[in-house]
VOBA-1610 file (N, C-alpha, C; in pm, whole numbers, padded with zeros to 5 digits, always signed):
BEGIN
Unk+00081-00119+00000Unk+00000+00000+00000Unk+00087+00126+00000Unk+00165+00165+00125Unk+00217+00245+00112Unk+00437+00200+00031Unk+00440+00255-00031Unk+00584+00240-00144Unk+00704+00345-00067Unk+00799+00306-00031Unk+00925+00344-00013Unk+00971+00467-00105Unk+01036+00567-00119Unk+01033+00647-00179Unk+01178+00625-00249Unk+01282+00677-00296Unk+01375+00603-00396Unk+01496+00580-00322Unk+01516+00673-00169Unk+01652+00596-00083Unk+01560+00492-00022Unk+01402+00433-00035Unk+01390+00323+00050Unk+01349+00356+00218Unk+01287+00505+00234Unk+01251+00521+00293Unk+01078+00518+00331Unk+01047+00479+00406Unk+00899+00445+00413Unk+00821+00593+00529Unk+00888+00617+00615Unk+00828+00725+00710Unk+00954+00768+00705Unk+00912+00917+00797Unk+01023+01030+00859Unk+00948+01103+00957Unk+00989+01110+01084Unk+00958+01215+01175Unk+01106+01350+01214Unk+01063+01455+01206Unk+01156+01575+01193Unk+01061+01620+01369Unk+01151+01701+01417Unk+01088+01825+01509Unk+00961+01874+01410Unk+00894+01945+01554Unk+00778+02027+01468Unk+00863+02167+01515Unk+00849+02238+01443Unk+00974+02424+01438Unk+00903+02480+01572Unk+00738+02469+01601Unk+00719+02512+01740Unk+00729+02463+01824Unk+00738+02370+01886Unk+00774+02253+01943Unk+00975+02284+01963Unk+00975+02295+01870Unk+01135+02277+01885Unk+01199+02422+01971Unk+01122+02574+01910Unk+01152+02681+01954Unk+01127+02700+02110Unk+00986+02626+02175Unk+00952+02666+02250Unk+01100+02585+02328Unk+01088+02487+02336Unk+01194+02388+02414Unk+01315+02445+02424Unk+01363+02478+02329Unk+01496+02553+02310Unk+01486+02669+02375Unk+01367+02764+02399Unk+01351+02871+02462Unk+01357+02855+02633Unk+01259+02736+02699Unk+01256+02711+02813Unk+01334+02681+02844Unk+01477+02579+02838Unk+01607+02534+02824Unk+01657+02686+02864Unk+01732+02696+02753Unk+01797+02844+02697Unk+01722+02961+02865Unk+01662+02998+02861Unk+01580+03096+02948Unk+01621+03029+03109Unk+01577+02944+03108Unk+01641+02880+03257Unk+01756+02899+03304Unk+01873+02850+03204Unk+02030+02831+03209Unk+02055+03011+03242Unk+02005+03055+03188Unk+02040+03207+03144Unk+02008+03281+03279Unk+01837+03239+03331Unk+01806+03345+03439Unk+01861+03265+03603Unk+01887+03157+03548Unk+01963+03038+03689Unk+02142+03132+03717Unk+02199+03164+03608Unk+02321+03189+03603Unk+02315+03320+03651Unk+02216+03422+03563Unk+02202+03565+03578Unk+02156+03569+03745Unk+02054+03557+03787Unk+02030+03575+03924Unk+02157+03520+04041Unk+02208+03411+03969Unk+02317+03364+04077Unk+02469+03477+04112Unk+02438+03554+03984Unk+02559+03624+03957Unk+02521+03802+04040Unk+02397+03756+04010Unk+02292+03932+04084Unk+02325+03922+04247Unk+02275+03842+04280Unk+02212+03780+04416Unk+02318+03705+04472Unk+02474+03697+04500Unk+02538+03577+04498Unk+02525+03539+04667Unk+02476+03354+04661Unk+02434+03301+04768Unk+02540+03272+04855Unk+02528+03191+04939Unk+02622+03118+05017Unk+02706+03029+04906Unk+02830+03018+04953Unk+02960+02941+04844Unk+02884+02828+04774Unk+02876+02727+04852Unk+02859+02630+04780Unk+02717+02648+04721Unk+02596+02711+04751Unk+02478+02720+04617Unk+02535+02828+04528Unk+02645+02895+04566Unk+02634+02956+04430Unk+02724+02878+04326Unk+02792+02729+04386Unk+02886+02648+04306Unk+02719+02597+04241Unk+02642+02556+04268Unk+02589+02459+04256Unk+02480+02519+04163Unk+02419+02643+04183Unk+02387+02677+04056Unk+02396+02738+03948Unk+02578+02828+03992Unk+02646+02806+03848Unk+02658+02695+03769Unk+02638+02616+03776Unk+02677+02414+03763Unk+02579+02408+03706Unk+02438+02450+03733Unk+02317+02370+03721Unk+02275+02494+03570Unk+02284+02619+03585Unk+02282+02744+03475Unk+02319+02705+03360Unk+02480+02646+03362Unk+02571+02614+03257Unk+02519+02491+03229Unk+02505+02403+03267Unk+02410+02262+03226Unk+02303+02265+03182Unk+02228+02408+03185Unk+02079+02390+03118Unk+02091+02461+02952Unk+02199+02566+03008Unk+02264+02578+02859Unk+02323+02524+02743Unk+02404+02455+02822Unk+02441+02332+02776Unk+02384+02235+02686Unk+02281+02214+02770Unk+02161+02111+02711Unk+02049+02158+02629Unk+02053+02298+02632Unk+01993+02403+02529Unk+02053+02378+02401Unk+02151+02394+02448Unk+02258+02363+02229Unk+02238+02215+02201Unk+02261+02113+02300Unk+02226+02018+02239Unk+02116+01989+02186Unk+02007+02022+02243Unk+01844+02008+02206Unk+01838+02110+02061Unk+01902+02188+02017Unk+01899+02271+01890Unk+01967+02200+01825Unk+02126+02163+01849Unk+02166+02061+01722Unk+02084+01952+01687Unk+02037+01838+01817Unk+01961+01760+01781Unk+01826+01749+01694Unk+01738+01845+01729Unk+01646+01850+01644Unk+01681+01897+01496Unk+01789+01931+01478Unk+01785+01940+01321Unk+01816+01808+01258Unk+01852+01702+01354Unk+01823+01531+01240Unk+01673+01481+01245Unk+01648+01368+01121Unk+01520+01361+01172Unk+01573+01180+01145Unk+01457+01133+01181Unk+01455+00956+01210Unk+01364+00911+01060Unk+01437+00811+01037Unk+01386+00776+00845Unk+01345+00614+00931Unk+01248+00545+00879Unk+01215+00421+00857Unk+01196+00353+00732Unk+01307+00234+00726Unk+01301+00161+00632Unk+01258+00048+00648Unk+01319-00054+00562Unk+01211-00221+00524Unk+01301-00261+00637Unk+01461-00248+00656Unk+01501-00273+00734Unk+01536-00240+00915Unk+01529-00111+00892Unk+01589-00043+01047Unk+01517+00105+01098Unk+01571+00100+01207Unk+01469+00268+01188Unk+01617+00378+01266Unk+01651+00430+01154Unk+01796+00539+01150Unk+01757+00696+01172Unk+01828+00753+01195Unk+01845+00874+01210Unk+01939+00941+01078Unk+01926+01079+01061Unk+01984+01111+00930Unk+02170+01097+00944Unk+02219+01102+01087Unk+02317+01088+01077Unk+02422+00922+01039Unk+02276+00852+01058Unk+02339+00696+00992Unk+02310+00620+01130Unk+02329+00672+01265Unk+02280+00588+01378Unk+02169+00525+01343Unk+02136+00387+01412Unk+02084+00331+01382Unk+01995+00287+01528Unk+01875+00336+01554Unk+01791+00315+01654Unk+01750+00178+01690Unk+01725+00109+01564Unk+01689-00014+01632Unk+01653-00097+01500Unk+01683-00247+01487Unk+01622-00302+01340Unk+01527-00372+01379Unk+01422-00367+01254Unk+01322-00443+01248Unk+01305-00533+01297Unk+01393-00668+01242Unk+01365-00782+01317Unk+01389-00787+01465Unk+01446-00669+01533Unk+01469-00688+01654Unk+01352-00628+01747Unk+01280-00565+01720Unk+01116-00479+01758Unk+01023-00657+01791Unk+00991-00573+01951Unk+00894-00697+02003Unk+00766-00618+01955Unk+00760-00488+02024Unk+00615-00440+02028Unk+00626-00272+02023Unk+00553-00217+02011Unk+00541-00047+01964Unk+00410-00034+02088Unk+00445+00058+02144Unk+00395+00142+02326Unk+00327+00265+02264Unk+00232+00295+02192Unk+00141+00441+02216Unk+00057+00495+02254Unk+00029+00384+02408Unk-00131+00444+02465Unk-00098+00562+02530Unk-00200+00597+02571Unk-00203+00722+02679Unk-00107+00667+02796Unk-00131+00609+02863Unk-00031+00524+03003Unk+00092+00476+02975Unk+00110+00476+02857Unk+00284+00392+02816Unk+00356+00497+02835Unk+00483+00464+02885Unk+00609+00540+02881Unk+00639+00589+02786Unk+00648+00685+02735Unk+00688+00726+02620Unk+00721+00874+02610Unk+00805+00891+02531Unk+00774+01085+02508Unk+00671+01145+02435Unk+00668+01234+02456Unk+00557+01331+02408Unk+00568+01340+02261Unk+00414+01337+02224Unk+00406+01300+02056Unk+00529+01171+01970Unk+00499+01088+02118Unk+00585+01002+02045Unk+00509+00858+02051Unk+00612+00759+02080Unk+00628+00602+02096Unk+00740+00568+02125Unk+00716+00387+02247Unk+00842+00347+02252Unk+00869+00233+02166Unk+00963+00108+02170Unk+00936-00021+02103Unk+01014-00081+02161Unk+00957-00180+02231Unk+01036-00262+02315Unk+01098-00341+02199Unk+01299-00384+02240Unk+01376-00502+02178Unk+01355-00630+02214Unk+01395-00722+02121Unk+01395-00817+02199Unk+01550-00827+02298Unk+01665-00742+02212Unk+01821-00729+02293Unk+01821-00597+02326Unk+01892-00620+02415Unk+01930-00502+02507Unk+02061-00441+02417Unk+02052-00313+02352Unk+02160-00217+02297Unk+02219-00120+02393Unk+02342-00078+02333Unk+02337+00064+02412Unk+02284+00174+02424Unk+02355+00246+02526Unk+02242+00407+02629Unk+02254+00507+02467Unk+02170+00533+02454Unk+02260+00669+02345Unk+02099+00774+02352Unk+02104+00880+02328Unk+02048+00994+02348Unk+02046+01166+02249Unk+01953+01179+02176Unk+01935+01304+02098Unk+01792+01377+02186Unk+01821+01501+02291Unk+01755+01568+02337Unk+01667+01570+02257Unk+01527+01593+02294Unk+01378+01620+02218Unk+01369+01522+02080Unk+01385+01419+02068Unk+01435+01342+01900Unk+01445+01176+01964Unk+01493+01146+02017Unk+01490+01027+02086Unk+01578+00910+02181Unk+01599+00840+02276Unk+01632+00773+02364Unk+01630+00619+02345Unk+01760+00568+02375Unk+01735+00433+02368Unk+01806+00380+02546Unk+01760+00307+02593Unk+01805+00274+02695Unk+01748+00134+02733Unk+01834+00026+02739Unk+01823-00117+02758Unk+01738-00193+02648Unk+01669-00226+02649Unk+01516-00281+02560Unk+01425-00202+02506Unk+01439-00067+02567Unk+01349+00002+02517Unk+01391+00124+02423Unk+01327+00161+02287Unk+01407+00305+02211Unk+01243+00383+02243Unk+01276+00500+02296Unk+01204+00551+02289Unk+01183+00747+02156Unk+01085+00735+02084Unk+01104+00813+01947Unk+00993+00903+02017Unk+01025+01079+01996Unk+00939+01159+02000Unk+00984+01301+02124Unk+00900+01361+02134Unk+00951+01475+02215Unk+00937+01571+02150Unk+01016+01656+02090Unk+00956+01770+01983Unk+00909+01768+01832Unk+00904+01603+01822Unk+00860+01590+01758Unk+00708+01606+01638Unk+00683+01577+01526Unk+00537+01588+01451Unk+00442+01492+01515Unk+00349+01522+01575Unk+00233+01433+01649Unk+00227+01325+01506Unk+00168+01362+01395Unk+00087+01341+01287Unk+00204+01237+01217Unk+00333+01218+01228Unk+00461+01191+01152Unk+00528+01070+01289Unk+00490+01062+01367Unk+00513+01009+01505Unk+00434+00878+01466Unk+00274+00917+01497Unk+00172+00829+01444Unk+00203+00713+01374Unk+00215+00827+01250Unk+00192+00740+01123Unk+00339+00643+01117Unk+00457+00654+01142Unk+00573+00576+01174Unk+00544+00488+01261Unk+00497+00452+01418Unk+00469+00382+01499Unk+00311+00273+01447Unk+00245+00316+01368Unk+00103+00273+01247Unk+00218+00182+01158Unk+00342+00202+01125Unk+00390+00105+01047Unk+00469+00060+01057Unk+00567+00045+01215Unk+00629-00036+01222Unk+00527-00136+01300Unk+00425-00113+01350Unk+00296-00195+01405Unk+00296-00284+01278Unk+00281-00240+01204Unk+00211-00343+01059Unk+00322-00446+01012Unk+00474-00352+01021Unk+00578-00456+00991Unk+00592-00549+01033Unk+00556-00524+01206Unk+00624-00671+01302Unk+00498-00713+01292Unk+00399-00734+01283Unk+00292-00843+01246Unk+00321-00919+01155Unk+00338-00897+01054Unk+00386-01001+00941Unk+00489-01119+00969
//
């Protein structure tokens, strides 16, 4: 029904641009007014070690969450990759796909339990793999989320 397009890609989920701004903003804004007030207001020694530490870490994790969302996750016949060539998880290795309301999962996303346990690896707002489980979504397209988790459902049935 649905045809692979000519690299053999079947779905793609990207960030959604509001989704991505706001995140990057709340991040970004935290690090900034955590550091700024610590620097206004300076506390007792060690909180002001501790939330210089914590300022610079939200910043930190601000740039990463901006580089990251500019890859997006491709699904093929075989694997489900990211544009940089990582490789989230292969087909034959998918027990089951998690998108109820109550499942663990990120926001506008899905998880898919392995049947093997891979390694930890991590793209802020884009997706998480940790033991058995990859979890896809976060600033992600609700609508592009869906429809990817709708067909790797259909794959592992077969």
């Amino acid at each position: 029904m649905f045809q692979p397009d000519e690299n053999g890609v079947l779905a793609v989920v990207e960030a959604s641009p509001a989704r991505r701004i706001f995140a990057y903003g709340v991040l970004f804004g935290l690090g900034a007014l955590v550091v700024y007030l610590t620097l206004l207001h300076p506390p007792a020694f060690h909180w002001m070690v501790f939330m210089l530490v914590f300022g610079v870490l939200m910043l930190w994790q601000a740039e990463r969450l901006r580089r990251a969302t500019h890859v997006t996750i491709a699904l093929t016949e075989t694997e489900l990759r990211d544009s940089t060539g990582t490789v989230l998880a292969r087909i034959d290795d998918i027990r089951s796909v998690d998108r109820g309301v109550f499942a663990f999962k990120p926001s506008n996303g899905f998880t898919l339990v392995l049947r093997s346990k891979k390694p930890r690896a991590w793209l802020p707002g884009l997706w998480w793999r940790f033991g058995r489980r990859v979890g896809v979504g976060g600033v992600t397209n609700a609508g592009q989320s869906k429809f990817m988790a709708e067909r790797i459902s259909m794959m592992i049935k077969d």
